[in-house]
C-alpha positions in Angstrom: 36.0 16.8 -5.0 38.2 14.5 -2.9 38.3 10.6 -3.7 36.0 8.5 -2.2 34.5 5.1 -2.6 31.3 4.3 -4.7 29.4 1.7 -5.2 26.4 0.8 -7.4 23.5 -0.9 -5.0 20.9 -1.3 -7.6 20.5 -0.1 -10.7 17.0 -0.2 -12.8 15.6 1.1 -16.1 13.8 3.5 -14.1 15.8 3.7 -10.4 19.1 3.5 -9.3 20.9 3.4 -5.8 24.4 4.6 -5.3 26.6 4.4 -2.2 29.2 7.3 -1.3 31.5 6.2 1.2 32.7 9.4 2.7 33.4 8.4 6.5 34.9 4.4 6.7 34.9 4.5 9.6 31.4 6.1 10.7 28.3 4.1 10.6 26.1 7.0 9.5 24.5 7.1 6.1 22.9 9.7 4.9 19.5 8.5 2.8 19.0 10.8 0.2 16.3 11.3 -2.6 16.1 13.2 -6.0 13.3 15.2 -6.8 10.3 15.3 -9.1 12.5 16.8 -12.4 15.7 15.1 -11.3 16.8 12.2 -13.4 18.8 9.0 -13.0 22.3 10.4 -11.3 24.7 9.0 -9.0 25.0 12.1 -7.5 22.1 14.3 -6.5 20.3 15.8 -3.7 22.3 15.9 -0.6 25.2 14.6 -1.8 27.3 17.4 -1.3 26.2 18.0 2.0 26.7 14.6 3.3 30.3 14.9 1.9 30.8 18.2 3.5 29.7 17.2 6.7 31.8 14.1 6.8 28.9 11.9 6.5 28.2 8.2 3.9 25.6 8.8 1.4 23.3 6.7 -0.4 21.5 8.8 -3.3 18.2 7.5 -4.5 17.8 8.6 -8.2 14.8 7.8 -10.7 13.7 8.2 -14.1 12.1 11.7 -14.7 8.1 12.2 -13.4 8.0 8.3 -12.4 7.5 9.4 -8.6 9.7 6.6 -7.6 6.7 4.1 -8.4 9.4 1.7 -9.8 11.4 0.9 -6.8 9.2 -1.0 -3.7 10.6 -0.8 0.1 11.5 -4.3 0.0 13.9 -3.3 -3.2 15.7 -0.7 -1.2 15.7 -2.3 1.9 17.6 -5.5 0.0 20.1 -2.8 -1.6 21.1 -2.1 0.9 22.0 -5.2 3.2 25.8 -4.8 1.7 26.2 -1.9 3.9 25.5 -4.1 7.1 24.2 -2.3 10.6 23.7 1.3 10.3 22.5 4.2 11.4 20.5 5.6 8.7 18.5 8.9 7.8 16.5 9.6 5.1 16.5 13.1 3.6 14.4 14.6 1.0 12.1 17.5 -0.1 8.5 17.2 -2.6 8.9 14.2 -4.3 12.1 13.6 -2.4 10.0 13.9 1.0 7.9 11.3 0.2 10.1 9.3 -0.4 12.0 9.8 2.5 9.1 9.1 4.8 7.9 6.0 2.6 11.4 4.4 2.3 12.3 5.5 6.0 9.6 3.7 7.3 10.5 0.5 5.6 14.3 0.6 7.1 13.7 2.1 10.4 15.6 5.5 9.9 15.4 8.7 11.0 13.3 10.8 8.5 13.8 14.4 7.8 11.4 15.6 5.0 10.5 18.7 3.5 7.3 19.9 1.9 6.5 15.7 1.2 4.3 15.4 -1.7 3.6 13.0 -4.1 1.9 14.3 -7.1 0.0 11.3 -8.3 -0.9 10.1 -4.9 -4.1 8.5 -4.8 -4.8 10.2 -1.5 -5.1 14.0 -3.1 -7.5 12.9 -5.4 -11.2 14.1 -4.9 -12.0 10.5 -4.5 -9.7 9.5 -1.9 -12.6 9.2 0.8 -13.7 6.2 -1.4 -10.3 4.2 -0.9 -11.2 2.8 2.2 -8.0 0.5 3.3 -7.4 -0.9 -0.3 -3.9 -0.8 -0.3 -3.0 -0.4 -3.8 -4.8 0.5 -7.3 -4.0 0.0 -10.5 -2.3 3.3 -11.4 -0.3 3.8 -7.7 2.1 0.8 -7.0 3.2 2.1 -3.5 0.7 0.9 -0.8 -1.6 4.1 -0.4 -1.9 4.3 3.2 1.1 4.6 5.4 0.1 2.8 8.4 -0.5 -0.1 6.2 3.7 -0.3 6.1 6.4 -1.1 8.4 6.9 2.1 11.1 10.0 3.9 12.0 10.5 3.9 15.4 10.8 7.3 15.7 8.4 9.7 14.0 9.3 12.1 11.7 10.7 15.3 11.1 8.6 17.4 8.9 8.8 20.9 7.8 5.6 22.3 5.9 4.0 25.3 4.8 0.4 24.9 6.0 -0.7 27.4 2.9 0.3 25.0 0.4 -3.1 22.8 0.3 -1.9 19.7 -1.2 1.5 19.2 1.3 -1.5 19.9 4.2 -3.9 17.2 2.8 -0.7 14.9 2.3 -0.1 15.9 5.8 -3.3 14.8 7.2 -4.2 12.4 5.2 -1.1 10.2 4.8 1.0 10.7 7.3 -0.3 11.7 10.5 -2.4 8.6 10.5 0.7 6.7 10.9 2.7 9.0 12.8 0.6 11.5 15.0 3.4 12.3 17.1 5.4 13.6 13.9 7.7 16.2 14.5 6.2 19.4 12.5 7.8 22.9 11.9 5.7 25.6 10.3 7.5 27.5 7.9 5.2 30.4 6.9 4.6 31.7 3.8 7.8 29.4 2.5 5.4 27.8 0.0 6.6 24.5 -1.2 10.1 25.3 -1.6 10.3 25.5 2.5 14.4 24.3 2.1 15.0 27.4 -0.3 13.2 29.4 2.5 15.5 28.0 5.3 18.5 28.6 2.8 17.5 32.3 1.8 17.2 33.5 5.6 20.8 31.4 6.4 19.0 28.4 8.8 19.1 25.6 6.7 22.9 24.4 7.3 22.3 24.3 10.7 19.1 23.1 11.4 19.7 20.3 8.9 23.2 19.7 10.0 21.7 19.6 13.9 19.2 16.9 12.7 21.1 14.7 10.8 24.2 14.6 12.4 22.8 15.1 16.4 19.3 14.4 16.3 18.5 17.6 17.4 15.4 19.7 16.9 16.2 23.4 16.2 14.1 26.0 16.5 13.9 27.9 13.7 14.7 31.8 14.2 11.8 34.3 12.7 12.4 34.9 9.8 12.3 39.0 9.9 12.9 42.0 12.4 10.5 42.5 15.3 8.0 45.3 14.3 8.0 44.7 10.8 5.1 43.8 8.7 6.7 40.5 7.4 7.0 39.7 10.9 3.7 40.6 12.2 2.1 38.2 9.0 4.8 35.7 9.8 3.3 36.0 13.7 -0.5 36.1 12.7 -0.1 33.1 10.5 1.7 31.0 12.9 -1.0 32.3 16.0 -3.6 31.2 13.5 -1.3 27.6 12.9 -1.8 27.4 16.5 -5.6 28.4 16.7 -4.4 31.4 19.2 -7.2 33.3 18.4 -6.0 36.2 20.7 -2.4 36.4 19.5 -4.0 36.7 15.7 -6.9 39.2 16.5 -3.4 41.1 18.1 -1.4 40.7 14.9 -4.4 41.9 13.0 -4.4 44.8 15.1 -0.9 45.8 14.1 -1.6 45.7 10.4 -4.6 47.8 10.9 -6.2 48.4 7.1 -3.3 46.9 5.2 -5.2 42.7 4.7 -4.2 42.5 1.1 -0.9 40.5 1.4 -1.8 38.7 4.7 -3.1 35.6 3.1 -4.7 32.8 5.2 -7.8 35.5 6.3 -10.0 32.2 5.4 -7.8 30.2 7.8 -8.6 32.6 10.7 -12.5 33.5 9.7 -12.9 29.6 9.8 -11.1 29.5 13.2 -13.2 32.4 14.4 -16.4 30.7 13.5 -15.0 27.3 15.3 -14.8 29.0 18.6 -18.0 31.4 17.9 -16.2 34.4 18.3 -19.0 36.6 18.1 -16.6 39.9 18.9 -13.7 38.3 17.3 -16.1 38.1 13.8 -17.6 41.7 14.3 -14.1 42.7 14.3 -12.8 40.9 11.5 -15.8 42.1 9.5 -15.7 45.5 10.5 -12.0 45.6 9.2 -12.4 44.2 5.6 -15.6 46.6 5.3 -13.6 49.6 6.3 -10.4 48.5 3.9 -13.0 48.0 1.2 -11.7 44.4 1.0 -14.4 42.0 1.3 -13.1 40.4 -1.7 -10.3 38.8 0.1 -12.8 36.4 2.2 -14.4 33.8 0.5 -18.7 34.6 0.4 -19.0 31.6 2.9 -17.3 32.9 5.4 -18.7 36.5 5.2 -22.2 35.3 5.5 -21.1 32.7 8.4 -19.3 35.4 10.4 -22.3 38.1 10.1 -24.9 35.0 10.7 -22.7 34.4 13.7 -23.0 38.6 14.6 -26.3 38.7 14.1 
């Protein structure tokens, strides 16, 4: 590891901020943020990658399953006024993610965030309808709703698994609200280790590196071979992501009888009912009776989609 300068910003019973100063002369920072499991740690989380890319570093660290409810905005934000004027981009994944956005919004970063999530989030809670615009409760210090916080000017970078229920509520519920225009790449059937998913198919260096370092916005490359069936569930999934009902009925087409591992069958039944595709819902029927797997669609949507043939 070659020698560098560090400096404790704040350090807590429960959080601590540490500055790696990897480029003097560059007035980039890299914001990053431990995960859920991750303990108190100077170095953590990106660390490594800011170094390697010639990049500063602040690392965010806190106490084990405390989902960073012990450090406020205002706290980081005063952290880090020793720093001066920067240019500054906040990085993390789950835990980390939210973070990222919640802290990023407070500083005016850039905000790259992967699979956001926090666990104990008022928001996810069967009650959340009933919050109204409180903006705290007892058990949640963070304010709850993010529009109720300082903006970023520019909206964030988020890549999500739209299968993973609780990173889609988060999604919709928390931060779209505040930035609509949010930068979003489905990454299908990544669940909600999406960066492990990027890493495992050889993307993640770059598109992260393109982002953080350029501000650019990759594409990411499928993730399998054309005419394979990973592909065509990768395809149907995103066609279905992007309510193309034609481009799913295709992909369907392709698999034939083979519907056990497509996953998200409820996703396209419900986007079949939402346009009224009566041929669209013969067909889909007609296919799960003839592979003998009705099982795989919820009983609501098999009595809305032969309702809706009737």
């Amino acid at each position: 590891m070659s020698s560098h300068r560090t400096q404790i910003l704040l350090r807590k019973a429960a959080a601590q901020i540490v500055f790696h100063e990897f480029a003097p002369e560059s007035p980039n920072v890299l914001i990053t943020f431990g995960a859920l499991g991750d303990g108190m740690a100077e170095w953590g989380f990106g660390t490594d990658f800011a170094r390697k890319c010639g990049v500063n570093n602040v690392f965010v660290s806190k106490k084990k399953k405390t989902y960073y409810q012990d450090l406020s905005g205002c706290e980081l934000l005063e952290a880090l006024r020793p720093l001066g004027q920067r240019n500054f981009v906040t990085y993390g994944a789950s835990a980390g993610g939210y973070a990222a956005i919640y802290y990023g919004s407070f500083i005016n970063a850039r905000i790259f965030a992967a699979a956001p999530r926090n666990s104990i989030h008022p928001i996810l809670s069967k009650a959340w309808e009933s919050l109204g615009d409180r903006d705290v409760v007892d058990e949640f210090k963070h304010s709850i709703h993010l529009h109720q916080i300082p903006k970023a000017e520019q909206s964030p970078l988020i890549l999500i698994d739209f299968q993973q229920n609780r990173d889609a509520k988060m999604l919709k519920r928390w931060i779209l609200p505040a930035y609509p225009d949010s930068q979003i790449k489905y990454v299908p059937r990544a669940g909600h280790s999406v960066l492990t998913h990027l890493r495992k198919f050889g993307q993640l260096s770059s598109f992260s590196e393109a982002y953080i370092m350029r501000n650019e916005v990759q594409e990411l490359r499928p993730f399998y071979e054309e005419g394979t069936k990973d592909r065509v569930i990768d395809d149907f999934l995103l066609a279905v992501h992007a309510d193309d009902l034609d481009g799913a009925a295709g992909r369907l087409n392709q698999l034939g009888r083979d519907l056990n591992k497509i996953g998200a069958l409820s996703a396209y039944a419900n986007l079949v009912l939402s346009k009224g595709a009566r041929h669209h819902a013969d067909d889909l029927l007609m296919r799960l009776i003839a592979s003998r797997s009705l099982n795989l669609l919820h009983h609501k949507f098999t009595k809305k989609l032969q309702q809706l043939v009737a």
